[in-house]
C-alpha positions in Angstrom: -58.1 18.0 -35.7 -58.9 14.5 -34.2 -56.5 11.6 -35.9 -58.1 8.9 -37.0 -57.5 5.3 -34.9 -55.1 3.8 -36.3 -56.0 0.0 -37.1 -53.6 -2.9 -37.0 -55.2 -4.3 -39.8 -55.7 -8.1 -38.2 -59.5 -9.2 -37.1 -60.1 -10.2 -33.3 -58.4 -12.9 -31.8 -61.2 -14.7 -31.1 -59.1 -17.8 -29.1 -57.2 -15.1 -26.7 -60.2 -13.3 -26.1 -62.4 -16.5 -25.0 -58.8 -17.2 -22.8 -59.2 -13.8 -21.7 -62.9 -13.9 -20.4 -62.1 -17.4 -19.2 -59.1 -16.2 -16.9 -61.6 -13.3 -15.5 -63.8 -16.2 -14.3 -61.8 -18.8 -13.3 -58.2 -17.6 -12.4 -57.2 -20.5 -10.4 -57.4 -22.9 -13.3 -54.9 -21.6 -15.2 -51.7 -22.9 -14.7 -47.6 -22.9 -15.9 -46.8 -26.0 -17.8 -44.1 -27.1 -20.1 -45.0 -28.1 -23.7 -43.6 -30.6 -26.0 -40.9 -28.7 -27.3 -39.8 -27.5 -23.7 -41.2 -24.1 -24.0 -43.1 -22.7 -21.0 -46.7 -22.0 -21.5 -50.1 -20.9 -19.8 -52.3 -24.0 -19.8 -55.7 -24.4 -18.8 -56.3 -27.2 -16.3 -59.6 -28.6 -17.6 -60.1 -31.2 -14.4 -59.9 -28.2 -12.2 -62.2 -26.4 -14.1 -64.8 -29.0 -14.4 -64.4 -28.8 -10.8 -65.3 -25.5 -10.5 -67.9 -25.7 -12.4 -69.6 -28.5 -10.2 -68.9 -30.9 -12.7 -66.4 -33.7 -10.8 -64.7 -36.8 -12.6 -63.1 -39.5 -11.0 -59.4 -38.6 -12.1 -59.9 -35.2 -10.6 -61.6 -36.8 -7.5 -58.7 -39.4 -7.0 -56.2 -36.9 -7.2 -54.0 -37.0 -3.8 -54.1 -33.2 -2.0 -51.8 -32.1 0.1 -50.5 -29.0 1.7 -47.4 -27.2 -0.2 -45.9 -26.0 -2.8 -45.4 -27.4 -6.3 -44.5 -26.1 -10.0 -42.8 -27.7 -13.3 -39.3 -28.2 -12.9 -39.1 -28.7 -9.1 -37.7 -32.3 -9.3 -35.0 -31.2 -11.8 -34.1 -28.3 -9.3 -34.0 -30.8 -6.6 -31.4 -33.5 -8.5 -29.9 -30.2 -9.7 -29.0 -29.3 -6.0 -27.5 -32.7 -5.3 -24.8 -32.6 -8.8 -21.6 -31.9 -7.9 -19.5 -29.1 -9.2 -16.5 -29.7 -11.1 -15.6 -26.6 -11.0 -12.3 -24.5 -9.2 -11.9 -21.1 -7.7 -9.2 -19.3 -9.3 -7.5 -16.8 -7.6 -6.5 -13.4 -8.8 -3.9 -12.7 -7.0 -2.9 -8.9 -9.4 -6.7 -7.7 -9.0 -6.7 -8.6 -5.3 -5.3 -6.5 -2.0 -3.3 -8.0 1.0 -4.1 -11.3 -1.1 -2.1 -13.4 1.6 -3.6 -11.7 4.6 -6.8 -10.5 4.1 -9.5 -12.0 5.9 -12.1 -10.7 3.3 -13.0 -12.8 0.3 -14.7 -11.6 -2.8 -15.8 -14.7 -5.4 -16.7 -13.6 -9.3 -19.0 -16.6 -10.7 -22.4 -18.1 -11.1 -23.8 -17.5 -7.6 -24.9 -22.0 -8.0 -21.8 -23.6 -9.0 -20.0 -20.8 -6.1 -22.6 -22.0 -3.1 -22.0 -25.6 -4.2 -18.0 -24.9 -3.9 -18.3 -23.1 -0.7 -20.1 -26.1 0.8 -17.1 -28.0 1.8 -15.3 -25.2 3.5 -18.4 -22.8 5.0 -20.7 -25.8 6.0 -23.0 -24.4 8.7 -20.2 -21.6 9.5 -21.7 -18.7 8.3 -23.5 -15.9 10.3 -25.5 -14.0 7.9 -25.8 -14.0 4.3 -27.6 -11.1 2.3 -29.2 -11.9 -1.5 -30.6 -9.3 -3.5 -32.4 -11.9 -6.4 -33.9 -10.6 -9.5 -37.3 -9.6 -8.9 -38.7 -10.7 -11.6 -40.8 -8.4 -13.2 -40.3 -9.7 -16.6 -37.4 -8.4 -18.4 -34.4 -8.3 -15.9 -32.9 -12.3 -15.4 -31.3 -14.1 -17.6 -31.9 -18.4 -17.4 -30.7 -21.0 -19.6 -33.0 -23.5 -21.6 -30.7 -26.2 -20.1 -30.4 -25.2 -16.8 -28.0 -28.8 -15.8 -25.4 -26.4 -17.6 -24.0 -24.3 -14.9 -20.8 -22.7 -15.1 -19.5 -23.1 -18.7 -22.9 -21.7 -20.0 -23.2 -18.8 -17.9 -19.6 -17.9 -18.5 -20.2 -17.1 -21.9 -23.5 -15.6 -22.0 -22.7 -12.3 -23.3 -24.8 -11.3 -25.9 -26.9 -14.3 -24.9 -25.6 -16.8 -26.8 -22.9 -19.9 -25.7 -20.2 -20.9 -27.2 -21.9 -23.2 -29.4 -24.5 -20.3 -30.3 -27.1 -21.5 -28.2 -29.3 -18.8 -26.9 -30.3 -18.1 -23.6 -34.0 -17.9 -22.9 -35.0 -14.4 -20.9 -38.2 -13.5 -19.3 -39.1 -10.7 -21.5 -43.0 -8.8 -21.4 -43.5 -10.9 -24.5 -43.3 -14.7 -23.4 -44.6 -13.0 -20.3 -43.3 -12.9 -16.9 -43.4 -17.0 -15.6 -43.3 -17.8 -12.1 -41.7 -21.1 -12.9 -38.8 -20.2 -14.1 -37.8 -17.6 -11.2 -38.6 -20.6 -8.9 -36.5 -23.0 -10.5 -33.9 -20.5 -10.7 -34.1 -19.8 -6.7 -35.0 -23.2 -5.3 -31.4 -24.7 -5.4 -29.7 -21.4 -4.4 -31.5 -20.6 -1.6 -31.5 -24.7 -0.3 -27.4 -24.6 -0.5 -27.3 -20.9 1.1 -29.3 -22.2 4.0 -26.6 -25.4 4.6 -23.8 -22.5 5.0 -25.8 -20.8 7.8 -24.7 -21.1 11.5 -27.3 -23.0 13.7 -27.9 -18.9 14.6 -27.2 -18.0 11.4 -29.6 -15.3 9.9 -30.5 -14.7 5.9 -32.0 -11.7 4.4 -33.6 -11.8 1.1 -34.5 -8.7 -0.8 -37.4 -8.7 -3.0 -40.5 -6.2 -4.4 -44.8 -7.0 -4.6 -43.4 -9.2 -8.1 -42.7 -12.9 -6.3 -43.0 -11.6 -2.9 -45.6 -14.4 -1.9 -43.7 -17.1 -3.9 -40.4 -16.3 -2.1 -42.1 -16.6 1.2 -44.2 -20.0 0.6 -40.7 -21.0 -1.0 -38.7 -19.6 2.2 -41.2 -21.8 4.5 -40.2 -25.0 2.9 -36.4 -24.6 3.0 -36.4 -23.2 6.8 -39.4 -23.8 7.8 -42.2 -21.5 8.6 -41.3 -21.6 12.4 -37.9 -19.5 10.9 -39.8 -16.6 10.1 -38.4 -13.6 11.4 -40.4 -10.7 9.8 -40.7 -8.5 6.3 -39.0 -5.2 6.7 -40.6 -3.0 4.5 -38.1 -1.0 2.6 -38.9 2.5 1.1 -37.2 2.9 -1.8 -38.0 6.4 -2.8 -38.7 5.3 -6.8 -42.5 5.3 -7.7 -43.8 2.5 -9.9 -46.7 2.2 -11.9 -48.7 5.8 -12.6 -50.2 6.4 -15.5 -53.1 5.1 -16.0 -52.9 3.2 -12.9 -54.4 4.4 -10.1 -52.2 2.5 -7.6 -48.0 3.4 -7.5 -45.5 1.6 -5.3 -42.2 3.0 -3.7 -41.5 -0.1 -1.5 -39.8 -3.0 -1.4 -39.3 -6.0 0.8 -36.8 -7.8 2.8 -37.7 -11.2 3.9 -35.8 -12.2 7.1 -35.3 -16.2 8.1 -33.2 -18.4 10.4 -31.6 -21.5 10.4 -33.3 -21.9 14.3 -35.9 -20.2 15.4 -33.9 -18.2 18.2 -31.3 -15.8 16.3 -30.0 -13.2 18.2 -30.2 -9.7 16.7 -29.4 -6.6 18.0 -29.8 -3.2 17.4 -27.6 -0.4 16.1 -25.8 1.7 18.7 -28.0 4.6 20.2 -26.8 8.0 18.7 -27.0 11.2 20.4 -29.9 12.3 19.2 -31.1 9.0 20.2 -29.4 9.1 23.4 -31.4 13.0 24.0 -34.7 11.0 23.9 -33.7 8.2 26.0 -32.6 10.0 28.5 -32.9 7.8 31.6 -30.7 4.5 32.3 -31.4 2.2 34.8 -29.7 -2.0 35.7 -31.4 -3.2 31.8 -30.3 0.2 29.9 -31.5 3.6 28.3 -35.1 4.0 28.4 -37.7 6.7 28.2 -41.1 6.9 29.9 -44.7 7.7 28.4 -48.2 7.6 30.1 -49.8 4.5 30.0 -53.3 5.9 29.8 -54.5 6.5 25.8 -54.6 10.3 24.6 -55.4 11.3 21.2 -58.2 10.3 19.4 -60.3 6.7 20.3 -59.3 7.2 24.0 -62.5 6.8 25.9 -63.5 3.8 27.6 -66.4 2.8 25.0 -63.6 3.2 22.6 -62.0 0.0 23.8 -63.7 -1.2 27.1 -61.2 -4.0 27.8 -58.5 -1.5 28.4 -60.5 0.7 31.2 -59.7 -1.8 34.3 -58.0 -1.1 37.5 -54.4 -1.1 38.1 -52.5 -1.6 41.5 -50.2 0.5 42.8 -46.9 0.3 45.2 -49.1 2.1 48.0 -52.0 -0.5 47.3 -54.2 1.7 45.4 -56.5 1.2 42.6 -55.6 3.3 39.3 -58.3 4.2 36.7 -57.6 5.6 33.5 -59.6 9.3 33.7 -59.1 11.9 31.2 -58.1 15.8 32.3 -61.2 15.9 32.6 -62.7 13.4 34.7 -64.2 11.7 31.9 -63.4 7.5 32.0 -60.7 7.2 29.1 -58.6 3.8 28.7 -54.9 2.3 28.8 -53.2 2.0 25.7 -53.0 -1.9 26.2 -54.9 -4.7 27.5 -54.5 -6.8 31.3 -52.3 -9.4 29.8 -50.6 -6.9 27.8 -49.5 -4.7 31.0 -48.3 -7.6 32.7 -46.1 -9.3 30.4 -44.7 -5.3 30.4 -44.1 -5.7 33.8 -42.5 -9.1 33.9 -40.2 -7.3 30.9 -38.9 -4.4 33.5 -41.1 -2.2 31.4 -43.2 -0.6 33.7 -42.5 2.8 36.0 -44.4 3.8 38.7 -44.3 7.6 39.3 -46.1 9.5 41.9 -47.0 13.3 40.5 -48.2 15.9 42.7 -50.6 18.3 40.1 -51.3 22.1 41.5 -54.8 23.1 40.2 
């Protein structure tokens, strides 16, 4: 027996579904704004869409352009950044072990008031710092309506409200997940962590598909884009989405920056399995060797032409890359490639006598 539809009993919202089929058109006019009660909204930028539309006017046409990155609130995050804390660490010296000799320190607070406190004493002295932010995917972080209050608010959030009963706003699936807010939230954060680095001082950020672009445009304008390390991709070995969606995720991100673009990071140490598979050692350290000629699949020479050229060997000789078979396959890199291999110490020459 088939149950009948239930109805919600209101007629169609005729405004959200115009918003709705206007968004579909023209996504890039839509924009986060503040309103006049301080709320944060979804506002249509009419001059852009004019502009889109073909239709130009000269306040949209005057506007200055430039490259970078901008959203309501920055300027408060940035005078936000240079207000001094008036706050004190207090030690706890009956929860703590080895309190007088421990070189280990563990700080309980809100993570801005603690950066701005640990500016005076870890100025440019730390090595690495790893954040693990709140990826906001529109329930998880708490922010306060006034964010100027730092460390008195947050200290008394529990239940989300002060102690003057003033709520706490959170980015729940009904006001709907803002970018602004996440940004004003990391901005000032991630500018005082990257005044602790070292000049070889290294920071990784954890982060999922949410603000993954936002964190990095955000990361290029407090490091600088030349401090790009990489993104580690992180399998985390948790599905999201399903259901009706065709698409799942199980990774995350980790976004890897430096205070100069020349950080030194090595490896772990080689295990013995490792050490089974790297089984020669030579003046640079444990290597193994693999033919330089393509196998597998795509390996012939009209596969990737470039990569069928001539290289010389000790005795003088000129080395093709042939198949088993005789037929012209290719090397598994390009001229310029192979050389910069060789000026690396990456490159063995071995001479194989084959019976048959």
């Amino acid at each position: 027996m088939n149950t009948p539809q239930k109805m919600d009993g209101a007629s169609l919202n005729i405004s959200a579904e115009n918003r709705a089929q206007l968004k579909q058109l023209f996504p890039s006019v839509f924009t986060e704004k503040v309103d006049d009660k301080g709320k944060l909204v979804e506002r249509v930028d009419f001059e852009k869409l004019k502009a889109e539309m073909g239709t130009f006017t000269d306040a949209f046409e005057t506007r200055r352009e430039r490259y970078g990155m901008d959203w309501p609130g920055k300027k408060e995050a940035l005078k936000l950044i240079q207000t001094p804390s008036a706050a004190t660490l207090k030690p706890c010296r009956e929860e703590s072990v080895n309190f007088d000799t421990t070189e280990n320190l563990f700080i309980e607070g809100d993570n801005l008031e603690v950066l701005k406190l640990l500016q005076k004493s870890y100025y440019g002295k730390v090595k690495m710092i790893y954040i693990d932010p709140p990826y906001n995917t529109g329930k998880e972080f708490i922010y306060p309506d006034n964010y100027s209050e730092s460390l008195e608010t947050y200290l008394e959030y529990a239940g989300l409200i002060d102690g003057e009963g003033k709520r706490f706003s959170t980015n729940t699936p009904n006001e709907g997940r803002f970018h602004t807010k996440w940004l004003n939230m990391m901005y000032p954060r991630l500018y005082l962590a990257r005044n602790l680095l070292r000049d070889d001082g290294v920071i990784f950020i954890s982060i999922d598909d949410h603000e993954v672009s936002n964190l990095r445009k955000l990361c290029d304008e407090i490091f600088g884009e030349e401090n790009f390390n990489t993104c580690i991709t992180r399998v985390t070995g948790t599905p999201t989405g399903g259901g009706n969606n065709a698409f799942v995720n199980e990774i995350d991100y980790v976004l890897v920056y430096s205070k100069n673009s020349n950080p030194l990071i090595e490896g772990l140490p080689m295990s013995e399995g490792d050490a089974k598979i790297y089984d020669q050692e030579d003046e640079f350290g444990r290597y193994l060797t693999r033919p330089l000629r393509r196998t597998g699949g795509e390996d012939r020479r009209e596969d990737r032409p470039s990569m069928f050229f001539a290289l010389k060997a000790p005795d003088g000789t000129d080395i093709y890359p042939y198949g088993p078979t005789g037929y012209e396959s290719r090397w598994i890199c390009g001229l310029n490639k192979y050389n910069e291999l060789v000026n690396n110490h990456l490159i063995e020459w071995k001479k194989v006598n084959k019976k048959g």
